[in-house]
MDAnalysis code that builds the backbone (N, CA, C; Angstrom):
import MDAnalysis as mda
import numpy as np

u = mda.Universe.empty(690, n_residues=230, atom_resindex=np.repeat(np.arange(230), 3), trajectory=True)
u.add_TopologyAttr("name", ["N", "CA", "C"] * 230)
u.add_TopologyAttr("resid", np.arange(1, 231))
u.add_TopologyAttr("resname", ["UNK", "UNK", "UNK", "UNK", "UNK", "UNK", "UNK", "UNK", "UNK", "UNK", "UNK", "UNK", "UNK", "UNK", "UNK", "UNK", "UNK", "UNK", "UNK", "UNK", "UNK", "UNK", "UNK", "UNK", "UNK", "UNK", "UNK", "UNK", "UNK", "UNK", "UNK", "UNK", "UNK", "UNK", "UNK", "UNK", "UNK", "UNK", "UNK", "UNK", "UNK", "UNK", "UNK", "UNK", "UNK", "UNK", "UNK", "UNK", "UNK", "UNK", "UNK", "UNK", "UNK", "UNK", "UNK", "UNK", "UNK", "UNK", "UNK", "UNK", "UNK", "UNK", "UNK", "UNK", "UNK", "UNK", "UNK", "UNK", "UNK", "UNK", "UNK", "UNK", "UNK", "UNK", "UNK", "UNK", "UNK", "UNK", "UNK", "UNK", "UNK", "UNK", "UNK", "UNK", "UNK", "UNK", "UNK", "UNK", "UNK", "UNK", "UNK", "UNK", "UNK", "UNK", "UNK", "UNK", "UNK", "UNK", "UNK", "UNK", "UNK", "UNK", "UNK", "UNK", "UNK", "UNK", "UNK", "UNK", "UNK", "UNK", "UNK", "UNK", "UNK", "UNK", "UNK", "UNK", "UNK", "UNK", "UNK", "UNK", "UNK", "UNK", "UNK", "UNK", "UNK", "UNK", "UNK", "UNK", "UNK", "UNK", "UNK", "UNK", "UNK", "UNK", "UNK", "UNK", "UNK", "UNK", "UNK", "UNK", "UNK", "UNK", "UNK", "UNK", "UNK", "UNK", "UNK", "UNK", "UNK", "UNK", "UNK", "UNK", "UNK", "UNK", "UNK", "UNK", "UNK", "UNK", "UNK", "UNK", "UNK", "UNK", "UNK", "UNK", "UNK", "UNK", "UNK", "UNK", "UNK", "UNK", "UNK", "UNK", "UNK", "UNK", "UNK", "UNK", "UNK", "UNK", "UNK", "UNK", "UNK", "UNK", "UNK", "UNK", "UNK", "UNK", "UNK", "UNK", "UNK", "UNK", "UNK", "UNK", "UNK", "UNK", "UNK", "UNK", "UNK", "UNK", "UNK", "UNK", "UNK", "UNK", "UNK", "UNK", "UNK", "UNK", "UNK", "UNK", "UNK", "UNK", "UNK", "UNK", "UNK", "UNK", "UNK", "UNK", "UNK", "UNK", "UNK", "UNK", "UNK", "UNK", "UNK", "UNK", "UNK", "UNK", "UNK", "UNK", "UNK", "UNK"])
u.atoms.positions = np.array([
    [154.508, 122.020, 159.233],
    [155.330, 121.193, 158.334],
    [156.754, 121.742, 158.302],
    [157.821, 120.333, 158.520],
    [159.257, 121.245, 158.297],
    [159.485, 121.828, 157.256],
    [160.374, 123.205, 157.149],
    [160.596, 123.448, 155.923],
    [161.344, 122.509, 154.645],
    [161.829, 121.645, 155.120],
    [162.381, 120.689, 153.988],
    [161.399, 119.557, 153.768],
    [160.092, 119.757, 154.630],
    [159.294, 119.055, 153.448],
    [158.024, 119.871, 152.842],
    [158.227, 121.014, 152.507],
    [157.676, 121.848, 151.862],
    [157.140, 121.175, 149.947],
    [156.271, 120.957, 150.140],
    [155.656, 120.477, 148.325],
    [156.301, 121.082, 147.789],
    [156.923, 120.341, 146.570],
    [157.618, 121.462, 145.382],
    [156.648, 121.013, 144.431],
    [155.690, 121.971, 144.371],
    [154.736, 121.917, 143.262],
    [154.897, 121.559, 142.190],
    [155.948, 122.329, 141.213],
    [156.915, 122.372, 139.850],
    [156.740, 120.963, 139.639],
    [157.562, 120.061, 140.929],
    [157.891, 119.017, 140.390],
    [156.628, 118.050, 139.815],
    [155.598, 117.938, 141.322],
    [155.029, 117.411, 141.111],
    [154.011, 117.781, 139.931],
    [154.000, 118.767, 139.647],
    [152.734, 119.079, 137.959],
    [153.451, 118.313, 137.303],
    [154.686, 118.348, 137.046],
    [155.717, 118.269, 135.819],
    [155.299, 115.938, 135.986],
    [155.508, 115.372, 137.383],
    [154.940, 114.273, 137.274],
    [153.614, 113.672, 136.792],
    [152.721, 114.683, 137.152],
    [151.272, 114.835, 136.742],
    [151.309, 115.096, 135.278],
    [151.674, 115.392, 134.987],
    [152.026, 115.795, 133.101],
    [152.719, 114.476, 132.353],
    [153.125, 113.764, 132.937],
    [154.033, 112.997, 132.046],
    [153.128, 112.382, 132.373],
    [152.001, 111.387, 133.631],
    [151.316, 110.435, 133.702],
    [150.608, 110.755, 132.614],
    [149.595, 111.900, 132.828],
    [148.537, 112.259, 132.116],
    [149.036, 111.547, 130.132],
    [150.246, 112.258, 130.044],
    [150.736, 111.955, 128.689],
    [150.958, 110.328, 128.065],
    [151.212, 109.544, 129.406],
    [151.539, 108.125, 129.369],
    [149.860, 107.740, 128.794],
    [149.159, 108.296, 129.819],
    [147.723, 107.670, 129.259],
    [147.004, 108.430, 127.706],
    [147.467, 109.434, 127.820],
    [146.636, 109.926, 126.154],
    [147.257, 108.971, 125.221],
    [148.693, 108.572, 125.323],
    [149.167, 107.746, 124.507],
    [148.552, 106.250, 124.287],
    [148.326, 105.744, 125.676],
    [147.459, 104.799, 125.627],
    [145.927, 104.962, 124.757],
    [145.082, 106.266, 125.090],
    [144.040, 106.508, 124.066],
    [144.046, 106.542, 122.589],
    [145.500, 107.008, 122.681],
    [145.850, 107.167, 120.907],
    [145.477, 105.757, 120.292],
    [146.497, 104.586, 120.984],
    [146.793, 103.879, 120.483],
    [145.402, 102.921, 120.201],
    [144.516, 102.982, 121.240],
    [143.166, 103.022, 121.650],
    [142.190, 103.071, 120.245],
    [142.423, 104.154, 119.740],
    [141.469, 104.701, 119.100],
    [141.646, 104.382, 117.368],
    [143.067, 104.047, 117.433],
    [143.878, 103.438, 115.811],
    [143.476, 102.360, 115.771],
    [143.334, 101.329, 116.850],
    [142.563, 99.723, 116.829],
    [141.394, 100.041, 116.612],
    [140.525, 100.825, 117.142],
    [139.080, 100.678, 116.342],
    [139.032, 101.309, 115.260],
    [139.843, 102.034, 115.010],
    [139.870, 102.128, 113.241],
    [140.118, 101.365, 112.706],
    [141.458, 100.688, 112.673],
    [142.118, 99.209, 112.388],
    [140.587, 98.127, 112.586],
    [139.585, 98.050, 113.267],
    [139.034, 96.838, 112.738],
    [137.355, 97.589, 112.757],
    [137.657, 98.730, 112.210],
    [136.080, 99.774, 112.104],
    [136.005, 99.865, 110.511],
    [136.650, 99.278, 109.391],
    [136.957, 99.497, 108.094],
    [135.223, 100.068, 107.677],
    [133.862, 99.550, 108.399],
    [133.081, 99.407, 107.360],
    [132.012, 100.100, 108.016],
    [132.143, 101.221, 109.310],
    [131.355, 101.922, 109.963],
    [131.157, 103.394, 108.806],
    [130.377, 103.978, 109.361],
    [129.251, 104.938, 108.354],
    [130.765, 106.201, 108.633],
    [129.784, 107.246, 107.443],
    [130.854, 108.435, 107.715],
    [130.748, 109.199, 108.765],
    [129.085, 109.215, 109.550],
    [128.869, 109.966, 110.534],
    [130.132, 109.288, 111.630],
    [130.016, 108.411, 111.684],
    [130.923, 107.627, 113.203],
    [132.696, 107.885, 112.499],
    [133.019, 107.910, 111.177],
    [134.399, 107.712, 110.748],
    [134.828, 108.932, 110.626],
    [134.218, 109.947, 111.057],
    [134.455, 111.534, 111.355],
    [134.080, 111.818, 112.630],
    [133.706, 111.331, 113.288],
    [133.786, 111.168, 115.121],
    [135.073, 110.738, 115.483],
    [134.967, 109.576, 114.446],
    [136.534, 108.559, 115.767],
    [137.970, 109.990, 114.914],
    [137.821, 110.545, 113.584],
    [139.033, 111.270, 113.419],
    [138.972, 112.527, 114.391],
    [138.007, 112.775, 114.319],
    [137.487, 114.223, 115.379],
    [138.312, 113.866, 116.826],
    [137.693, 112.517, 117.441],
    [138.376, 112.248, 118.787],
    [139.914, 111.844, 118.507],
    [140.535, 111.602, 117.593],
    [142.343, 111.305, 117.190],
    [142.869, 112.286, 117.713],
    [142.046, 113.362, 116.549],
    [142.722, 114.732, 116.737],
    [142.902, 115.675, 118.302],
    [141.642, 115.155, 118.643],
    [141.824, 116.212, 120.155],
    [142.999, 115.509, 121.132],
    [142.759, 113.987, 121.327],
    [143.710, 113.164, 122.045],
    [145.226, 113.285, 121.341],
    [145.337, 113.962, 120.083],
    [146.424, 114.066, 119.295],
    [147.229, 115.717, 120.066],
    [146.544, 116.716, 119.625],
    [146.563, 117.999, 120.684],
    [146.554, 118.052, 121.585],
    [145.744, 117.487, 122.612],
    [145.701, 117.558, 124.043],
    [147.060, 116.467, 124.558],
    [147.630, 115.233, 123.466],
    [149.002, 114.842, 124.027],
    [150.236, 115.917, 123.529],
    [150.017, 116.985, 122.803],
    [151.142, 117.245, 122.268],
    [150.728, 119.012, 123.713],
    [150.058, 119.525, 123.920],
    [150.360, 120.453, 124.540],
    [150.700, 119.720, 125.940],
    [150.520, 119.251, 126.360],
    [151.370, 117.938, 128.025],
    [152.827, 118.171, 127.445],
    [153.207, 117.588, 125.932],
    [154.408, 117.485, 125.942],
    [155.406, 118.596, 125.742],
    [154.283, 119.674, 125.052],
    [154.735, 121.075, 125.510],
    [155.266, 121.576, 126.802],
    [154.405, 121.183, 127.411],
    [154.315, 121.800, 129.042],
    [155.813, 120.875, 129.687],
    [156.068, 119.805, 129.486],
    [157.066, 119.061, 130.489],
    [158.109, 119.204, 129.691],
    [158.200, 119.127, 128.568],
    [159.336, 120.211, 127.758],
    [159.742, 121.595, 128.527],
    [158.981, 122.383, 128.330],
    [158.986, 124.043, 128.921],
    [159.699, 123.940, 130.473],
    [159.262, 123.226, 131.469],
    [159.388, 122.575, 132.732],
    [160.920, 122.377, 132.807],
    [161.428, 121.340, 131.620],
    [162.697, 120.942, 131.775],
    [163.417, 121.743, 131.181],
    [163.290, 122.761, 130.134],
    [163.954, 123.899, 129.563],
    [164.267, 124.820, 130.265],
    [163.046, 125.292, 131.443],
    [163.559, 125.961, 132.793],
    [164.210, 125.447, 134.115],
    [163.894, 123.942, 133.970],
    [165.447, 124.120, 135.100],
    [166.415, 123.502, 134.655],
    [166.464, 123.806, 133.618],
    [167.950, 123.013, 132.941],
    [168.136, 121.266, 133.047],
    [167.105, 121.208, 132.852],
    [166.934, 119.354, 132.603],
    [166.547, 118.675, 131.591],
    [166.739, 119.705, 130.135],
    [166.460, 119.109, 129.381],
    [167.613, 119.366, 128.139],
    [168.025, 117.880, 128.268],
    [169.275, 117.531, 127.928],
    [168.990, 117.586, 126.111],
    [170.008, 118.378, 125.252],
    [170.226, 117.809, 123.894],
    [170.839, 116.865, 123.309],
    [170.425, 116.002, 122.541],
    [170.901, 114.999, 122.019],
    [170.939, 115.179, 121.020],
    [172.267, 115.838, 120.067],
    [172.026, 116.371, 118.817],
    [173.018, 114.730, 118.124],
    [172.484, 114.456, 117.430],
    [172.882, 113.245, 116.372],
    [171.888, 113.220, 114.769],
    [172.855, 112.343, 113.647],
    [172.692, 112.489, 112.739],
    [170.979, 111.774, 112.474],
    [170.332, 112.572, 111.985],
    [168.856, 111.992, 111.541],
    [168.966, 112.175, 110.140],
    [168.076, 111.307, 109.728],
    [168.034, 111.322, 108.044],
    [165.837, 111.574, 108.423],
    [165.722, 112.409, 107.003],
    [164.409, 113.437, 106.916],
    [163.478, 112.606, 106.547],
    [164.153, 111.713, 105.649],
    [162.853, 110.480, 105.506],
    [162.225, 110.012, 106.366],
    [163.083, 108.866, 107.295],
    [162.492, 108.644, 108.490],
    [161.665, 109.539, 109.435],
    [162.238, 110.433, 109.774],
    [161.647, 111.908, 110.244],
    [160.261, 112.016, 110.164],
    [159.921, 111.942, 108.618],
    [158.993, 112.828, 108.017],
    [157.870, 111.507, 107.913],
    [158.302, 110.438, 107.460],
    [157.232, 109.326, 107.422],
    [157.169, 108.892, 108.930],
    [157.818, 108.886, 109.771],
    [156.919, 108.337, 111.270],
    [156.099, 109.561, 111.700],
    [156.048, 110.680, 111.467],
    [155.176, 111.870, 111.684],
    [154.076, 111.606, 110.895],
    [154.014, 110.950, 109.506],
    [152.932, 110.895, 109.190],
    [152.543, 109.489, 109.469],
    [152.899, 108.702, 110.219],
    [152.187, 107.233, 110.534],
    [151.519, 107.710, 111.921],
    [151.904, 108.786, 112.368],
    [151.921, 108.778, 113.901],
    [150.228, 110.024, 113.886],
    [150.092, 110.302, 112.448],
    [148.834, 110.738, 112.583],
    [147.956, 109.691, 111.301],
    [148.391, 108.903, 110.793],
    [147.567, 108.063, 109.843],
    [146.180, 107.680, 110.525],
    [145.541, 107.430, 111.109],
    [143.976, 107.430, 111.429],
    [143.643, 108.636, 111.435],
    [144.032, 109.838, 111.569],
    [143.393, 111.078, 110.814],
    [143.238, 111.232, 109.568],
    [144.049, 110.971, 108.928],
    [144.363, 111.086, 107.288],
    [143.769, 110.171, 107.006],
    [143.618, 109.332, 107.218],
    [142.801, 108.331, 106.763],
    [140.933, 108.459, 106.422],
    [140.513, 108.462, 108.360],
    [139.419, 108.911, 108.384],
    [138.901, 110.111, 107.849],
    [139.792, 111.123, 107.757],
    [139.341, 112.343, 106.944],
    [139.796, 112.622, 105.619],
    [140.041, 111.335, 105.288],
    [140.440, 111.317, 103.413],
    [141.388, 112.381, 103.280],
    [142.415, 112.948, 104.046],
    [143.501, 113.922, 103.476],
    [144.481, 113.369, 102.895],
    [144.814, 114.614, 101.601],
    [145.825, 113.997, 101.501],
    [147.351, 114.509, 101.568],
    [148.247, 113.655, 102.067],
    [149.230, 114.307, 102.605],
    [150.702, 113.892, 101.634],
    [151.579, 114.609, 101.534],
    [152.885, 114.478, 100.256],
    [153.826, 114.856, 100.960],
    [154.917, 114.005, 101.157],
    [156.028, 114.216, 101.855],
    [157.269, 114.243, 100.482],
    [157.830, 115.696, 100.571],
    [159.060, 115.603, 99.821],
    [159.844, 115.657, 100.235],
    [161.167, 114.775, 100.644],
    [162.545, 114.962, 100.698],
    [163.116, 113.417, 99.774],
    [164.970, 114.193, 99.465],
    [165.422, 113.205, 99.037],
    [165.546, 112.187, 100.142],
    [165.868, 110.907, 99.976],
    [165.848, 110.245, 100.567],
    [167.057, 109.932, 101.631],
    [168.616, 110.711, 100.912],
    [169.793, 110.938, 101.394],
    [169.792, 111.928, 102.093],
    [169.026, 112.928, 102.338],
    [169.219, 113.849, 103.016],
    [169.337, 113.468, 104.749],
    [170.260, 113.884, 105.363],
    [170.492, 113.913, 106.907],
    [170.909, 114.789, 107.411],
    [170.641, 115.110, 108.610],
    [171.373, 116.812, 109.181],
    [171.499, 116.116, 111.094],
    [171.925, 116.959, 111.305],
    [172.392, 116.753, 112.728],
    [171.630, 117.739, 113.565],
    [170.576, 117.226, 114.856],
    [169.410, 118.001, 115.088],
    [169.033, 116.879, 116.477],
    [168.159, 117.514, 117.602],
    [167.850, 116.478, 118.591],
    [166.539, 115.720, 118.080],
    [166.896, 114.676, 117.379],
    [165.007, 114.336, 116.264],
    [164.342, 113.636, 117.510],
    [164.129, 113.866, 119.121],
    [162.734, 113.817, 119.639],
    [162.239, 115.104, 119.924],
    [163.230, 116.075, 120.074],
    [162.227, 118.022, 119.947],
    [162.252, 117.570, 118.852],
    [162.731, 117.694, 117.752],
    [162.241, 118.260, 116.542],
    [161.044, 117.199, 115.965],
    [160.956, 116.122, 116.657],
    [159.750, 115.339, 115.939],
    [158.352, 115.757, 117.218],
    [158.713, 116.327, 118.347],
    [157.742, 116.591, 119.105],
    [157.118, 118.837, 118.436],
    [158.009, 118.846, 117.573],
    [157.869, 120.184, 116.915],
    [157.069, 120.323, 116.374],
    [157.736, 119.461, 114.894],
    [156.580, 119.033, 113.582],
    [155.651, 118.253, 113.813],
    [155.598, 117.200, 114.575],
    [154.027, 116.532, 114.932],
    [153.018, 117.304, 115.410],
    [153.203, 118.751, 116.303],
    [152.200, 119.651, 116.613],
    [152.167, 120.678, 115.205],
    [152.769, 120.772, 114.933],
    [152.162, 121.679, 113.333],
    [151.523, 120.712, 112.411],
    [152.230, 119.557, 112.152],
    [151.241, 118.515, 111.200],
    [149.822, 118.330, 111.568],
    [149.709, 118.566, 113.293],
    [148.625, 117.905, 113.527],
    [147.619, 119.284, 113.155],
    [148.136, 120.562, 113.697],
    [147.144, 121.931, 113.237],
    [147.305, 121.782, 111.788],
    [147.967, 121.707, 111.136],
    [147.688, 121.791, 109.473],
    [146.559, 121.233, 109.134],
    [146.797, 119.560, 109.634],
    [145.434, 118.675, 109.479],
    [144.352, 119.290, 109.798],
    [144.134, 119.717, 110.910],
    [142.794, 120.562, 111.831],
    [142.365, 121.803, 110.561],
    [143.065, 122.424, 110.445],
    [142.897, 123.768, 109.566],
    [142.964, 123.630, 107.669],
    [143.509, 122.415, 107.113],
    [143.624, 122.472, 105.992],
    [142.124, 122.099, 105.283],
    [141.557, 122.090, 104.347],
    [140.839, 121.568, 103.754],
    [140.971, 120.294, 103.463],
    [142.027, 119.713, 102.508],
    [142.026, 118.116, 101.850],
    [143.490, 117.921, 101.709],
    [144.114, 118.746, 101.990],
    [146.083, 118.912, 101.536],
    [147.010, 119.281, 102.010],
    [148.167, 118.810, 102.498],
    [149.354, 119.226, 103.151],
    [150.321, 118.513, 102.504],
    [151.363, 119.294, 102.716],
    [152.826, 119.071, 101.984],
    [153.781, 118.967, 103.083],
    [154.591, 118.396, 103.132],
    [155.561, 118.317, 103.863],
    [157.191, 118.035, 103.410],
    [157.874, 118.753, 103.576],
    [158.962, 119.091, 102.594],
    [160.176, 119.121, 103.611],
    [160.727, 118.488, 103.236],
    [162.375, 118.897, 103.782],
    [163.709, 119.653, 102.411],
    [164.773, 120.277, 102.689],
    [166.128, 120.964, 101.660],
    [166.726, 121.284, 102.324],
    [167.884, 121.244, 102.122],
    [169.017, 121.963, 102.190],
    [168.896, 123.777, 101.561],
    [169.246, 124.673, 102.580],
    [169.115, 126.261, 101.541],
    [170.488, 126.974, 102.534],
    [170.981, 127.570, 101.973],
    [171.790, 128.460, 102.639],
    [172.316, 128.076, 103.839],
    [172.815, 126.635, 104.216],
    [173.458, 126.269, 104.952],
    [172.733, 125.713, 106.049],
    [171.157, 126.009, 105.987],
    [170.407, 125.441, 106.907],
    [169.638, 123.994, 106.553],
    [169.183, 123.538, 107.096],
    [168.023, 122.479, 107.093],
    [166.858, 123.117, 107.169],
    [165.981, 123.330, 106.100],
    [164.468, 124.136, 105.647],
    [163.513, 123.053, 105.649],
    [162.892, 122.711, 106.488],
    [161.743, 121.625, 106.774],
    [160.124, 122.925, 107.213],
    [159.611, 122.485, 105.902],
    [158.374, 123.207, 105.482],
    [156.866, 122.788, 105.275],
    [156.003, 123.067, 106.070],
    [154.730, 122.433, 106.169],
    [153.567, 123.349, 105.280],
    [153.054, 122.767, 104.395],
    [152.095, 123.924, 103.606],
    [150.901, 123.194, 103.437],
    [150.163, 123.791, 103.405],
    [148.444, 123.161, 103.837],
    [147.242, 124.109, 102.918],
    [146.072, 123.814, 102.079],
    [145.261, 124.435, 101.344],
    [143.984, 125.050, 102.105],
    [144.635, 125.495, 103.562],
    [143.334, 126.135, 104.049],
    [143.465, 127.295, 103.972],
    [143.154, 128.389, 105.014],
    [142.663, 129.554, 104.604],
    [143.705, 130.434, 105.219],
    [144.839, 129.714, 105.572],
    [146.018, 130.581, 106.249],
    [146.386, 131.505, 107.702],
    [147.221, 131.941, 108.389],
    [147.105, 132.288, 109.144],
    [146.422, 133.341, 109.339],
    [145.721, 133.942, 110.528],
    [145.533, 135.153, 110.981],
    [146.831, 135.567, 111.166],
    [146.980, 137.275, 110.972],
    [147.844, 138.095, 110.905],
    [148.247, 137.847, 112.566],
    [147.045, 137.873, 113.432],
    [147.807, 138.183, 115.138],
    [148.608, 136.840, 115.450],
    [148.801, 135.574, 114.789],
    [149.330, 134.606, 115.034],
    [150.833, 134.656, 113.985],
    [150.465, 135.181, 113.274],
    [151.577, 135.603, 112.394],
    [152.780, 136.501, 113.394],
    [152.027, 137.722, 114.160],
    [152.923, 138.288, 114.857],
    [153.235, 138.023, 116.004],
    [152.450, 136.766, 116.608],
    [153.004, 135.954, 117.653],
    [154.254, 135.330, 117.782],
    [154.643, 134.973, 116.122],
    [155.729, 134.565, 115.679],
    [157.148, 135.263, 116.007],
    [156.694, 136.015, 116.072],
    [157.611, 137.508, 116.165],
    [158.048, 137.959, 117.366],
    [157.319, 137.272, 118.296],
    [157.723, 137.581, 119.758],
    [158.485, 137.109, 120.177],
    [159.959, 138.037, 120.498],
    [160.733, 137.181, 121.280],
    [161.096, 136.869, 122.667],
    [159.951, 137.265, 123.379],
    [160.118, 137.336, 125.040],
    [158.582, 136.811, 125.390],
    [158.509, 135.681, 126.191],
    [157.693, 134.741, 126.786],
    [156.646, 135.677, 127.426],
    [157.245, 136.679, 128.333],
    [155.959, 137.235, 129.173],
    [155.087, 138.527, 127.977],
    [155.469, 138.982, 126.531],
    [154.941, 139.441, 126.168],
    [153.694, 138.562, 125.878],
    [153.467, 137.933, 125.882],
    [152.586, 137.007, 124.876],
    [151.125, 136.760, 125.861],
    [150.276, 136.487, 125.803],
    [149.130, 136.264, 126.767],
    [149.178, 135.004, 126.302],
    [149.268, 134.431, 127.144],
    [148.452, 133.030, 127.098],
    [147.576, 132.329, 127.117],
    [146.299, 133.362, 127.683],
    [145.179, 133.095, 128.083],
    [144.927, 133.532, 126.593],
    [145.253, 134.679, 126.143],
    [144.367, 135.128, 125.177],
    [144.570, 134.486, 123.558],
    [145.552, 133.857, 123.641],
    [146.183, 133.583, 122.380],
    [146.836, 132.077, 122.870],
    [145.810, 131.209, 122.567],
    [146.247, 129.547, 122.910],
    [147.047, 129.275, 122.200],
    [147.363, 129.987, 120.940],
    [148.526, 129.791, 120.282],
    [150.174, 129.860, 120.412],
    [149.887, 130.573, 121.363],
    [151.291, 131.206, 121.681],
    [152.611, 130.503, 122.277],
    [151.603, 129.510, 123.124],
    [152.231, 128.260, 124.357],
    [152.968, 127.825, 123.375],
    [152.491, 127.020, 121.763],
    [152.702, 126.342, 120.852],
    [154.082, 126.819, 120.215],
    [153.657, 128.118, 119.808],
    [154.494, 129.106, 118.661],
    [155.971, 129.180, 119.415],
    [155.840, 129.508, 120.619],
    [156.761, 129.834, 121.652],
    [157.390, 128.666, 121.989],
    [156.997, 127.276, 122.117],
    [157.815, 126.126, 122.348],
    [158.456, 125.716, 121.241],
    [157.778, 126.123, 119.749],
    [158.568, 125.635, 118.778],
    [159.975, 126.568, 118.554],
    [159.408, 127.966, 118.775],
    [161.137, 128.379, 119.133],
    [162.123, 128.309, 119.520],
    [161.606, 128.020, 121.259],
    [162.416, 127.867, 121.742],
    [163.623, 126.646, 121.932],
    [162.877, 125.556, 120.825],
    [163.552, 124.134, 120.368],
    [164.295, 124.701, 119.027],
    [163.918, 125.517, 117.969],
    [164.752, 125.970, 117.264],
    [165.845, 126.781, 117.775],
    [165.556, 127.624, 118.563],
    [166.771, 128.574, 118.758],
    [167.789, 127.567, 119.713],
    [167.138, 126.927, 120.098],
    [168.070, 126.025, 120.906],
    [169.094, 124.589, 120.312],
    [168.977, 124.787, 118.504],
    [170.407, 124.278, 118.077],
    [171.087, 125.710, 117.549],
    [171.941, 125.221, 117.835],
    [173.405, 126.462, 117.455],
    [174.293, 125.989, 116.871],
    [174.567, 126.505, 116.053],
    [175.985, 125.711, 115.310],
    [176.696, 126.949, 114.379],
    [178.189, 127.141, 114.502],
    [178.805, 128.008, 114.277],
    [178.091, 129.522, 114.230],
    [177.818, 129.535, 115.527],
    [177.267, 130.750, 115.713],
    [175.931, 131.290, 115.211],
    [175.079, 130.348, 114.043],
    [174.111, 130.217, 113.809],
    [172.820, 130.010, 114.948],
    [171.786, 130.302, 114.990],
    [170.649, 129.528, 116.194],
    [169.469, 129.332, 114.699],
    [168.715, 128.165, 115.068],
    [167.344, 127.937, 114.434],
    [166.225, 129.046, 114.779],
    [165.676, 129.104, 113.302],
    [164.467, 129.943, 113.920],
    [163.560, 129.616, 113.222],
    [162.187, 129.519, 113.525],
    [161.233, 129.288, 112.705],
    [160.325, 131.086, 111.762],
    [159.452, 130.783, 110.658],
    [159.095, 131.283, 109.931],
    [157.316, 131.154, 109.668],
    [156.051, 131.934, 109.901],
    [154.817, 131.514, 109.349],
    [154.641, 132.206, 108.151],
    [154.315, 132.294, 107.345],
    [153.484, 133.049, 105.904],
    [152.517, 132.341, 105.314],
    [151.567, 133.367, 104.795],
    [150.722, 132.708, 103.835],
    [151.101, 132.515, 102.736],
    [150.147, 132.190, 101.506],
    [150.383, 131.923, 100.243],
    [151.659, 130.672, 99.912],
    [150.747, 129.484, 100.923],
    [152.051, 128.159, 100.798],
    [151.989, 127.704, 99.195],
    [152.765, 126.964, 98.675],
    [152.058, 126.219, 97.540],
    [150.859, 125.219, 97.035],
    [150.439, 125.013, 98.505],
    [149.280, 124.676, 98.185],
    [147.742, 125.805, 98.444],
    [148.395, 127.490, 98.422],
    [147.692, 128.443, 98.330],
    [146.957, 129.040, 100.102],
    [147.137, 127.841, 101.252],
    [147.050, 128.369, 101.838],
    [148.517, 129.050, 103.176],
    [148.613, 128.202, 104.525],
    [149.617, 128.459, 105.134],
    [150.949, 127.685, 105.214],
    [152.132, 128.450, 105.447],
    [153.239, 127.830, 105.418],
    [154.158, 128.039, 106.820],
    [154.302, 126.835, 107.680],
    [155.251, 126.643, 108.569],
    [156.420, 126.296, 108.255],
    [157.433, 127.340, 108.786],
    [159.061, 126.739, 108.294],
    [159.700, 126.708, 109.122],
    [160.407, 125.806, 109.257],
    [161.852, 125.449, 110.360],
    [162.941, 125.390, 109.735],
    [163.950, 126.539, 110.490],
    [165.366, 126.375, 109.904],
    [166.486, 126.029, 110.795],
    [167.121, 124.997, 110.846],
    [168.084, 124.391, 111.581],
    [169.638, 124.600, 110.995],
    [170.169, 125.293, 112.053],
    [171.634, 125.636, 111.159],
    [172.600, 124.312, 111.057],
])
């Protein structure tokens, strides 16, 4: 084979990733119509179809991890920082998991004022918070909060959930600031933790960079995800 037609692998996964993603989306949408006309099926089956949301919900958001990461390393992934307002934000994140919440009776509370807007790329940052909303859901018991403020010059968008909180080694995953420390194999978390950084640190503004925050003891007693956007 000539050398100039040598497979560039990269590319082609990175095509293989976006198909794959085109179709989970199709399943999503899939699986909200038979909820949409399943109103009166038993609980055994209405905790199956949320069970299958959720995985097709995760398994589309780590794809979009991956072709994110892809375009972050070769410099093809362009920012589009413009004005978003938090409302919008925060309620299509929760429509975009409503057949979970639904089928699993959670319940979910979105606080921001309604004027609030900040300047931010809102498809990372809604491809951010839709993978923490969706683990909150997975891990909470019956409750999540979802909060946007203004604090110290940043944009503080805060996810708090009544389950049983982080493990400490995911806590200090948080903490890592170099990609090859992290195992990947060993800590599926990390792919996650590590893409949401690297979309925070990647607004800057007067010398500021975003960084995110995990702790326990949220207000709803269990874990708290925070994003700070300068």
């Amino acid at each position: 084979m000539p050398v100039n037609d040598k497979l560039d692998f990269s590319s082609v996964l990175a095509t293989a990733v976006h198909d794959m993603k085109n179709s989970l989306c199709m399943l999503t949408q899939s699986t909200e119509s038979i909820a949409l006309r399943s109103k009166q099926m038993g609980r055994e089956d209405s905790e199956e179809l949320s069970r299958l949301h959720y995985e097709v919900s995760r398994l589309n958001g780590s794809l979009m991890q991956l072709l994110a990461l892809y375009r972050f390393e070769k410099e093809q992934m362009p920012m589009t920082i413009e004005e978003q307002y938090l409302e919008d934000l925060l309620n299509d994140i929760y429509y975009k998991n409503q057949t979970f919440i639904e089928q699993a009776e959670m319940k979910v509370e979105i606080d921001v004022e309604p004027s609030l807007s900040w300047y931010f790329d809102g498809v990372l940052v809604d491809y951010l918070l839709n993978d923490i909303v969706v683990n909150a859901l997975r891990y909470s018991k019956k409750q999540i909060k979802i909060s946007a403020k203004q604090a110290d010059n940043y944009l503080c968008i805060q996810i708090d959930d009544d389950g049983d909180g982080f493990p400490q080694d995911i806590i200090d995953l948080a903490n890592i600031e170099v990609a090859s420390q992290i195992n990947f194999v060993k800590n599926r978390s990390g792919l996650g933790l590590f893409f949401a950084k690297l979309i925070a640190k990647a607004h800057i503004n007067s010398g500021k960079e975003g960084k995110i925050k995990l702790e326990n003891g949220s207000s709803l007693g269990g874990s708290r995800f925070s994003l700070y956007l300068p």
